[in-house]
N, C-alpha and C positions, 0 to 999 in steps of 0.2 A: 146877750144873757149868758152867765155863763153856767155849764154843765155840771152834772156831778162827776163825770169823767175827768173835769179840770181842777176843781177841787180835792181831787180824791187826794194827791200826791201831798196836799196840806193838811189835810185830815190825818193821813199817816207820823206827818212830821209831829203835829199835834202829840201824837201816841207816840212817838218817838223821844218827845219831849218831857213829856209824862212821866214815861217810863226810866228816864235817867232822874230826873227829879224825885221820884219815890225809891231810887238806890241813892242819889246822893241823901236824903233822908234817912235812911237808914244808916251808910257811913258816920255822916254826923253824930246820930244819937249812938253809935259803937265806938266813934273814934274818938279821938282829939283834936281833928284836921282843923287847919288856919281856914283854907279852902278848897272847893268840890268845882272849880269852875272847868278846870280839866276836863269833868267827866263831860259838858258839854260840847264841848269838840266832836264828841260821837255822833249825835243829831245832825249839825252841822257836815260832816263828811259824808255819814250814811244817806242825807238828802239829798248831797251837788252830788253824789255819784250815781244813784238812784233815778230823780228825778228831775237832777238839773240846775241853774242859779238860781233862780226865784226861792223854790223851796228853802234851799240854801241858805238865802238871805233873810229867808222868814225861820227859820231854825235858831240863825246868829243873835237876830233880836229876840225871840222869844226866851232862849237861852240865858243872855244877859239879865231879862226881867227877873224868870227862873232863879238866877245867881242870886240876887239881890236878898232870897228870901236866907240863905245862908249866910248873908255879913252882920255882925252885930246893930238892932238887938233881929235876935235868930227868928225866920219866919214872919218876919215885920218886911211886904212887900214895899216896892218904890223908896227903898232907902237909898240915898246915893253916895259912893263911896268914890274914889277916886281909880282904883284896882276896878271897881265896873266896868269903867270908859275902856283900860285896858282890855278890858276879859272880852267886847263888845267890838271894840277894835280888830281882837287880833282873829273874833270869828268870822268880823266880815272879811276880813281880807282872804281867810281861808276857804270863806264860801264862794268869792270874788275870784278867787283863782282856782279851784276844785271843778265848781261851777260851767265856766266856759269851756275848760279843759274838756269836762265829759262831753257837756254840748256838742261839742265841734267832732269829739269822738265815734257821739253817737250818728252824725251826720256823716261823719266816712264812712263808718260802717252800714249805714242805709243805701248808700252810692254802692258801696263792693257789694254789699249782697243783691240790689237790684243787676249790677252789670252783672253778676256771676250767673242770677237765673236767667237774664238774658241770651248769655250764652248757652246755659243749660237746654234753655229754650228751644232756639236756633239751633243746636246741635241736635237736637230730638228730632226737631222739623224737618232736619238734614237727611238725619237714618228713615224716618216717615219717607219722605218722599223718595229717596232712593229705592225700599224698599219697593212700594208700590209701581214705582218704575219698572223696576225688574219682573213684578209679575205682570204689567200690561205688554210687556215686549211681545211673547207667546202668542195672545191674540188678538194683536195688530198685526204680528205678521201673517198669523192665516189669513184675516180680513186681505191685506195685499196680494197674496198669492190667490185667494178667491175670486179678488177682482180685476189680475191679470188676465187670469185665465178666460173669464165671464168676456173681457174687451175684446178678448182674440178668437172669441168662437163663432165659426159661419153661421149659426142661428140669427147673430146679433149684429150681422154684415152691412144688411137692409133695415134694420127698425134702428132708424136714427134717436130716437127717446130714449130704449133703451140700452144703448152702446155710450149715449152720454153719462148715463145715468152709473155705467161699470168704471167708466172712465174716470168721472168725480171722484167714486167712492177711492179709487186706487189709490188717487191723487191726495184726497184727504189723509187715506191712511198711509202714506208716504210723509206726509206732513208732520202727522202726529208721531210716528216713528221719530223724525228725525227732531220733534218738539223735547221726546223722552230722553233721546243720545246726547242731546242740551243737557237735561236736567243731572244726568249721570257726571256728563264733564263738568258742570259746573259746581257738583258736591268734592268732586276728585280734584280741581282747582284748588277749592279752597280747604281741603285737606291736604293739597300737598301729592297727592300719587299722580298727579297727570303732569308734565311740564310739557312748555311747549315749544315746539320744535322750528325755530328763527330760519329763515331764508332771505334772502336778495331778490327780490322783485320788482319789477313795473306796479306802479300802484294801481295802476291801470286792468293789470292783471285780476287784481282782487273785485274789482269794479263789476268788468265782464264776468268772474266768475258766479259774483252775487248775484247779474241780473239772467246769466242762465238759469239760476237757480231759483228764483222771485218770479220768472217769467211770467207764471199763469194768475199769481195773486197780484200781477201789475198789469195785465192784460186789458183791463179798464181804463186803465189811465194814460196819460200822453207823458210817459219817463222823455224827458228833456238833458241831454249830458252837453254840459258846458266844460271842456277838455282846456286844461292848462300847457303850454308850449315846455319842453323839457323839464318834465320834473325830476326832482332826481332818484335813486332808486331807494327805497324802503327797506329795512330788517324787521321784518315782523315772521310770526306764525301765520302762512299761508291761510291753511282752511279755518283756524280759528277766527281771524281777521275777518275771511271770506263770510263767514257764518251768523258775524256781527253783525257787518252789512245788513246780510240777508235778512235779520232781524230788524233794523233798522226801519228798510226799504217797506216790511209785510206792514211795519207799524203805518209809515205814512200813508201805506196804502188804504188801511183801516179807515185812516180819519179825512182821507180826502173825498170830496166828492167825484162819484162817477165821471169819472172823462176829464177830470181834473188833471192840473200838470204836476208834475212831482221833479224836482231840479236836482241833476247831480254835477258837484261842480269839483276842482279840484287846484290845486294851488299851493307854494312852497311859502312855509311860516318862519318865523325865527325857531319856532322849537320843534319844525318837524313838517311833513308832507300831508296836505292839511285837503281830507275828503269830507264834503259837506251835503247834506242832503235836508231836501228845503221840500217843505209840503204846505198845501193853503187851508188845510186844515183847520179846527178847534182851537190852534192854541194853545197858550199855556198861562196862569194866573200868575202874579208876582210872589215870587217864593218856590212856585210848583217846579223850577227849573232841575232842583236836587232831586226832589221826591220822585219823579219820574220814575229813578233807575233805583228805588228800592223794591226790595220784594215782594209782592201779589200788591204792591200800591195802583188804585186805580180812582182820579180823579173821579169825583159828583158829576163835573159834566161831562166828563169822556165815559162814562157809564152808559150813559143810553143812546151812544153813539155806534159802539160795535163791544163784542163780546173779547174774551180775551181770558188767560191764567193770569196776566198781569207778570210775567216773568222774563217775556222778551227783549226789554231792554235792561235788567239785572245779567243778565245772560251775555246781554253783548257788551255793559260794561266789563264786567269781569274776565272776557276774552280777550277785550281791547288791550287789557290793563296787564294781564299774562302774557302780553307778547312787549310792556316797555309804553305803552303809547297813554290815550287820554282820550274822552269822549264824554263832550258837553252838549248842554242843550242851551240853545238859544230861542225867543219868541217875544215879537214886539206887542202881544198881550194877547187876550181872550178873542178868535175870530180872525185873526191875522198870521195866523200858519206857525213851525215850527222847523227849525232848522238843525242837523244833528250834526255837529264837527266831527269827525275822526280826526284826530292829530299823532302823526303815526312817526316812529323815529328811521330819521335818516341812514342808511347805510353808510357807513366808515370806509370809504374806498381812496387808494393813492393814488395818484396820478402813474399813467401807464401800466396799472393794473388790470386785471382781465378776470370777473366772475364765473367759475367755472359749474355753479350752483344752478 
């Protein structure tokens, strides 16, 4: 059925049409003119740029009928002259090419002004979130220093409940500290003020330094490292690389079950030094491969599986990707785990070289 919203733009044309037919009337009875079909052109143009080809096309032909009432004898409609066909002709064609022109105009321009608030968007979100970053820094770090101190006091030597209980808390806010130092570098990435600082290393290196760092959120689980024989060495950003990981590793540990295995395995690619970590996990649906690693994205059924900001794998892409490298998700469906590649680029070394890095 259709609306008065869709008719409206014919309604107009209607009065558009109108309104030149009651000037070419006038003309006529002032002038001498052979013909007024001219003045229809205006309907016509002011339609397809207005409201697009249809109207357009309903302008041309109304227009021509219009016409007919000015050729001899005067005001005597559906007369047919031969200059009609012309006059009828040349509006369609003008509405026919006016018409799509605007269309397609008015569809760029709905594309840039969505990407633009998009950005505007995302930029907002950017300064939001930094902001707010900066103010929780303050007291998180009391919370830490409060609960340093609470771990190390002879009060709390003997009541093992609650020496755990200071212990957690540190650890927590130790976490979330360094959840915020994320979100800071990852605003300064992609603005441009942070670069990151490429090194030569064992990839191995990055490996142990994540699972020092994962220890206690993997401490449930049975981490399985399946080590590749000489690999060769990596140019990437150290801690940045290390940090992915470690995001990585917290994710699968999220979705694996208690006591579960978590595989870390490593092996040289055609495009690069190739870290994978494989969990038995949820899963991932057909399609959700991308979505993963956009921002506060969090699947329907990874929801009520563990809690989360939804930013720690946006986080480690964008590290990965700041140091040259690449990081996909792999998963043979819903129920059957998820594997995350690191693909890390090779260091550029000559033979009988010596890395002093």
């Amino acid at each position: 059925m259709i609306g008065p919203h869709q008719l409206l733009p014919y309604l107009k044309t209607i009065g558009l049409v109108a309104a030149v037919t009651a000037l070419a009337g006038l003309i006529v009875w002032a002038t001498p003119l052979d013909s007024v079909s001219a003045l229809y052109m205006l309907p016509v143009l002011i339609a397809g740029v207005r409201y697009g080809t249809a109207p357009a096309i309903f302008a041309a032909l109304l227009g021509a009928l219009m016409t007919s009432l000015f050729y001899p004898p005067l005001f005597s409609p559906l007369v047919f002259q031969p200059a009609q066909v012309i006059d009828l002709v040349t509006s369609l064609a003008v509405a026919l090419t006016i018409g799509p022109l605007v269309d397609r105009l008015r569809v760029q321009s709905r594309i840039l002004d969505e990407h633009r608030l998009r950005e505007r968007t995302d930029a907002l979100r950017d300064i939001l979130v930094e902001s707010v970053s900066h103010e929780l820094r303050t007291p998180v770090s009391g919370i830490m220093g409060a609960a340093s101190v609470l771990a190390t006091a002879p009060e709390l030597s003997g009541r093992a409940p609650l020496l755990s209980l200071a212990t957690g808390i540190e650890q927590e806010a130790r976490r979330l500290d360094r959840l915020i130092q994320e979100v800071l570098d990852l605003g300064r990435i992609r603005a441009g003020a942070l670069q990151p600082r490429l090194d030569t290393l064992d990839p191995w290196d990055i490996v142990n330094d994540a699972l020092a760092t994962a220890q206690e959120r993997l401490r449930e689980h049975d981490v399985r490292l399946e080590p590749a024989d000489a690999l060769p060495l990596v140019r990437v950003d150290p801690a940045l690389t290390a940090q992915a990981l470690v995001n990585v590793l917290e994710n699968a540990a999220k979705y694996t079950p208690s006591g579960g295995p978590i595989h870390i395995s490593t092996e040289t690619g055609e495009d690069g030094v190739i870290i994978a970590v494989r969990d038995e996990g949820a899963g991932l649906d057909s399609g959700e491969a991308g979505l993963i690693f956009e921002r506060f994205h969090r699947g329907e059924r990874h929801a009520d599986v563990a809690g989360g900001s939804g930013l720690g794998l946006t986080i480690a892409r964008v590290f990965v990707e700041a140091s040259g490298g690449r990081i996909v998700a792999l998963s043979a469906g819903p129920g059957r785990g998820t594997t995350m590649r690191f693909i890390l680029p090779i260091a550029e070394t000559k033979a009988g070289d010596h890395d002093d890095d």
